[in-house]
N, C-alpha and C positions, 0 to 999 in steps of 0.2 A: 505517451511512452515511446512508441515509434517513434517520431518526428525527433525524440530525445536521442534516443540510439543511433538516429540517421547524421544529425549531426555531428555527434561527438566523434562518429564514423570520420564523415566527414574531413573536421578537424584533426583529430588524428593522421590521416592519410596526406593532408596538404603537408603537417609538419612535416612528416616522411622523406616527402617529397622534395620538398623548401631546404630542410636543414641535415637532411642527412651529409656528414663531412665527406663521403667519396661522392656526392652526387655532382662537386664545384671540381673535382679534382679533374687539372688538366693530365693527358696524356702527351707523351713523346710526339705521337700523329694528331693530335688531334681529335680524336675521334676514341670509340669504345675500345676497351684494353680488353684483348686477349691473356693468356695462360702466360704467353712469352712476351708479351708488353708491343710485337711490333706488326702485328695485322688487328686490323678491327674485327670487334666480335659481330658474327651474323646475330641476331635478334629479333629479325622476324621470324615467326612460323607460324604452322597450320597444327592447331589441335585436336585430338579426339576424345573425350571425356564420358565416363558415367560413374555412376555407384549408390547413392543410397538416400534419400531422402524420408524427413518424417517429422509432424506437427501435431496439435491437438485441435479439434473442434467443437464448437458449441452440443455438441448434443450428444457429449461423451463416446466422441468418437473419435479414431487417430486416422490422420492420413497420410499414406505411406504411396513412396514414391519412385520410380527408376527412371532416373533422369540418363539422358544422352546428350551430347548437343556439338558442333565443331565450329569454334574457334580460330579466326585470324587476329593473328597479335603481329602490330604496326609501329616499328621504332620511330617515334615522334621524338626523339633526343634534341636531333637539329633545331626542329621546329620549336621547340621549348627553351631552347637555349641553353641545354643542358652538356656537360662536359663527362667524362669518369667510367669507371668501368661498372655502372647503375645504368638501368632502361627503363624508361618510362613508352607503357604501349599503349595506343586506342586499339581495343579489344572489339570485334562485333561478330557477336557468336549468337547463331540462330540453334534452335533446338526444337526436340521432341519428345517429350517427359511421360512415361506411361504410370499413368496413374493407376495402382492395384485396390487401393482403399482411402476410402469407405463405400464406393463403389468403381467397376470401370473404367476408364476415360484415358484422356491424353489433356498433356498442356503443350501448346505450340506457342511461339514466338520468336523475339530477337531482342539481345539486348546488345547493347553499345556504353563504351565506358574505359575505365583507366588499369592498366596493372602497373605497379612499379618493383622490378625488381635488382636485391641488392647479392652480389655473390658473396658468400661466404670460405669456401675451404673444400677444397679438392672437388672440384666440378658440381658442389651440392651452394642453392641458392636460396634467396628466401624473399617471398613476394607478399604485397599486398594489393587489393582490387577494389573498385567497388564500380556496381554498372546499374541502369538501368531500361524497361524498354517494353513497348506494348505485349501482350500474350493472350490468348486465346485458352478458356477453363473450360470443357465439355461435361462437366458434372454438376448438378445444382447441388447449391449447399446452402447453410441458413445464414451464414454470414455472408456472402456476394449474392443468392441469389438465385435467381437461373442461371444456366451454361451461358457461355457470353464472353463478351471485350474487358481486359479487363490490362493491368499495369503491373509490370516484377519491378523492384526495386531490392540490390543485394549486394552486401561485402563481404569479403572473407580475405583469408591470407592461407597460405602453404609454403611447399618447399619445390625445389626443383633440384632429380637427379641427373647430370649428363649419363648418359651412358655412350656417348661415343659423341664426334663432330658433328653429328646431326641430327643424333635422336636423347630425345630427354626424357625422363617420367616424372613425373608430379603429382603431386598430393596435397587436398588444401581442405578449409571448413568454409561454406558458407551459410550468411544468416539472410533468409529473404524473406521478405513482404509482398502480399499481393493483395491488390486493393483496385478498385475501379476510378480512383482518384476522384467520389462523390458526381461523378458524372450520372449513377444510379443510386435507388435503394432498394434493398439494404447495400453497405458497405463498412462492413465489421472488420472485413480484412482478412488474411489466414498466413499465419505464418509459420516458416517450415525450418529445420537443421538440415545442410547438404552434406555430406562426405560426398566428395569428390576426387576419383582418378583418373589419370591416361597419359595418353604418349605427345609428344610435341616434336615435329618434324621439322628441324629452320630450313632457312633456303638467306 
């Protein structure tokens, strides 16, 4: 069922990518369309995220979550050979997830991966992600295990609001997977819902 979900993700997010009609669209410059059509839009920035996480587990238990984490997001447009007023970023966002339930703990890691985003209407935008990347579970549970090495795998999508030339808020869902990628047992897996917010700073 994962592996089903992971792809159709997958798939989903290339078409996006591939065939969105502003993604080929050339501009005047050459380059990302601004508000007014004749400076390129900034598209990098530095994120700061948290808000809400929560999954089930084996032993009729829930685990709940308050994720953090800061994100750099990398306009790789050139490098793709992409045109339009759309951004395609490599994201690589390290974090630090406190874990409240079912016991204690922290998730640490990093993950690396793609957003692509399309604007829609009055400074408000709409993206989709998907990334993955080693992490660190400091809790035993009966599906991974003991505390240990272990792999997130996770997509989502949201919105982005400008609120001025260089600060944005954002709001998105993610679906993620963690699993030790059979490197150990057990590996049952645990999968979690994120709401996620924050601010994004371009430069």
């Amino acid at each position: 069922m994962i592996l089903a979900r992971t792809f159709v993700c997958t798939v989903f997010f290339a078409v996006f990518v591939l065939f969105s009609p502003a993604g080929y669209a050339e501009t005047a410059t050459g380059g990302h369309s601004s508000s007014g059509g004749s400076q390129p839009a900034r598209s990098n920035d530095v994120t700061f995220s948290s808000g809400y996480a929560w999954g089930e587990l084996k032993r009729n238990d829930d685990i709940r979550i308050i994720p953090f984490s800061a994100r750099v997001g990398i306009d790789i447009n050139e490098f793709a050979g992409l045109r339009g007023p759309n951004t395609l970023q490599l994201g690589i966002e390290p974090f630090v997830n406190t874990i409240i339930e079912p016991d204690e703990g922290i998730e640490a890691g990093l993950n690396i991966g793609f957003r692509y985003i399309a604007p829609l209407t009055g400074g408000i935008s709409v993206f989709g992600e998907i990334s993955s990347g080693p992490a660190y579970l400091s809790i035993d549970t009966v599906e991974q295990g003991d505390a240990g090495f272990n792999f997130i795998s996770q997509f989502g999508a949201g919105f982005l609001f400008a609120l001025s030339n260089d600060v944005v808020f954002n709001a998105g869902y993610r679906f993620r997977h963690l699993s030790n990628a059979n490197l150990s047992s057990p590996n049952a897996g645990i999968d979690t819902n994120y709401l996620v917010t924050g601010f994004s700073f371009t430069y």
